[in-house]
MMTF fields as JSON, N, C-alpha, C and O atoms, coordinates in Angstrom:
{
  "mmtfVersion": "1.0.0",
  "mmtfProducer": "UNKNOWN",
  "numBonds": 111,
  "numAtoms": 112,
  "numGroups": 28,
  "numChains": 1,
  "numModels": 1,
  "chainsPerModel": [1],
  "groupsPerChain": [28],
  "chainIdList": ["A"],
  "bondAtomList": [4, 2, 8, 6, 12, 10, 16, 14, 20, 18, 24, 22, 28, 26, 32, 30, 36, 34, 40, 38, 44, 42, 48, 46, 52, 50, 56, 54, 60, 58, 64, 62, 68, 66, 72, 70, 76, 74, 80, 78, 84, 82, 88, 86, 92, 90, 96, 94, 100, 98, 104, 102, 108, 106],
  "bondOrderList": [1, 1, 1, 1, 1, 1, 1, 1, 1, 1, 1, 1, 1, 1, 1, 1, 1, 1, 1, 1, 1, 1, 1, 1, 1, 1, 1],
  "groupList": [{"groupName": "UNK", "atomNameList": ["N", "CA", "C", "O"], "elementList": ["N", "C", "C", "O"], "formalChargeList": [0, 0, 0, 0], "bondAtomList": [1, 0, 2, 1, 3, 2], "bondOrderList": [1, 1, 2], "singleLetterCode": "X", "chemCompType": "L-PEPTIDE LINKING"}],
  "groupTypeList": [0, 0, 0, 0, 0, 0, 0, 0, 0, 0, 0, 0, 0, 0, 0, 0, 0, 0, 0, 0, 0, 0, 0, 0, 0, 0, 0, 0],
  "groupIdList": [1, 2, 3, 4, 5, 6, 7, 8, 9, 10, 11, 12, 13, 14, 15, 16, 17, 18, 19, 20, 21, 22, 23, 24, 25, 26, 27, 28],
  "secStructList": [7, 2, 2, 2, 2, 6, 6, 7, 4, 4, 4, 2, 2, 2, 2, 2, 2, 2, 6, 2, 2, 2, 2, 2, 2, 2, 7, 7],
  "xCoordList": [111.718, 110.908, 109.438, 108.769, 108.878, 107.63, 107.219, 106.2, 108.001, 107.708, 107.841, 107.455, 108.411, 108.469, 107.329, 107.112, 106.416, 105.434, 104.408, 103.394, 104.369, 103.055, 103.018, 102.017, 104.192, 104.402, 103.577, 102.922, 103.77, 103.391, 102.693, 103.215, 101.766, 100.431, 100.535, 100.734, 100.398, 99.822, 101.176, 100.956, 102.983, 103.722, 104.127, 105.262, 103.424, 104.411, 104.238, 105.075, 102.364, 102.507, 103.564, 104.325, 103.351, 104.528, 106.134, 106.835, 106.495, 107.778, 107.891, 108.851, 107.14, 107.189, 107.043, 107.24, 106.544, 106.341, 107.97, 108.905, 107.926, 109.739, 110.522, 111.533, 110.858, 111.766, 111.527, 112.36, 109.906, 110.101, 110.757, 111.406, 110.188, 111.06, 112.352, 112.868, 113.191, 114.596, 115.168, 116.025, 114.446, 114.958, 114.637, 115.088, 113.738, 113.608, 114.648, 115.136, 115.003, 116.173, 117.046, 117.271, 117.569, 118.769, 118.575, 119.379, 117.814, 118.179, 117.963, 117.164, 118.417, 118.647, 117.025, 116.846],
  "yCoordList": [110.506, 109.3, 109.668, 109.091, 110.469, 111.087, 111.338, 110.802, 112.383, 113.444, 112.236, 112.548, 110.9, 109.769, 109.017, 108.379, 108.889, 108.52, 109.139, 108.486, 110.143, 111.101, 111.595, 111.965, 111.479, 111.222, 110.087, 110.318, 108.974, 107.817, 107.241, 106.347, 107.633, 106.914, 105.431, 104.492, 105.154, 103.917, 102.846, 101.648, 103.487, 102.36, 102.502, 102.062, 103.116, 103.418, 102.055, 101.481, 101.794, 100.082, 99.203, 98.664, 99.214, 98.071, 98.231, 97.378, 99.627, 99.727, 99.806, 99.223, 100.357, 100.511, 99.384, 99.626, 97.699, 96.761, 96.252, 96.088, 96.132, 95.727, 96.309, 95.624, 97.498, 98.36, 97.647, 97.118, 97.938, 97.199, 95.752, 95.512, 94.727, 93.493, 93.179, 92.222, 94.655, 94.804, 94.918, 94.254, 95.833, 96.97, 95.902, 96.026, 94.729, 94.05, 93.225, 93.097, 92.502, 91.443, 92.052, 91.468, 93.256, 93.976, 93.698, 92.92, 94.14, 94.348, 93.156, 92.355, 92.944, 91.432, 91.073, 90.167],
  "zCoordList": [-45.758, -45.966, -46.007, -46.864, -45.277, -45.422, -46.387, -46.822, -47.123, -48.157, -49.503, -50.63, -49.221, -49.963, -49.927, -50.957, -48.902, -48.883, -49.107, -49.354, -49.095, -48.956, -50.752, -51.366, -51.206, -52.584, -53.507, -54.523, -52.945, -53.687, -52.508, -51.843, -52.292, -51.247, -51.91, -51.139, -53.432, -53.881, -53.919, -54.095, -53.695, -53.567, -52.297, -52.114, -51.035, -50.258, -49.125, -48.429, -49.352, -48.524, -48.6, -47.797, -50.096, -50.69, -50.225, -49.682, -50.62, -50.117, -48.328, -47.823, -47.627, -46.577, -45.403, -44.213, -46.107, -46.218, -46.555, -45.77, -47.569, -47.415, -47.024, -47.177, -46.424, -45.678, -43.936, -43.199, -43.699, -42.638, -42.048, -41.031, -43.39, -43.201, -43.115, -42.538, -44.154, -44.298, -42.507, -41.925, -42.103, -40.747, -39.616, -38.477, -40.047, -39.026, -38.592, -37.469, -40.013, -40.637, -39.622, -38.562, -39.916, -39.595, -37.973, -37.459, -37.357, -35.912, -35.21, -35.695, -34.367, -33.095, -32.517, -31.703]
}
């Protein structure tokens, strides 16, 4: 996931932004 971000500095807010909301959804 790093080497995914550090890749794309300019989509990684965005995705890292909806991954968080996903991972949030997910847990209790």
């Amino acid at each position: 996931m790093s080497g995914f971000i550090a890749s794309n500095g300019r989509a990684a807010p965005s995705t890292w932004n909806l991954a968080s909301s996903i991972w949030n959804r997910s847990r209790p």
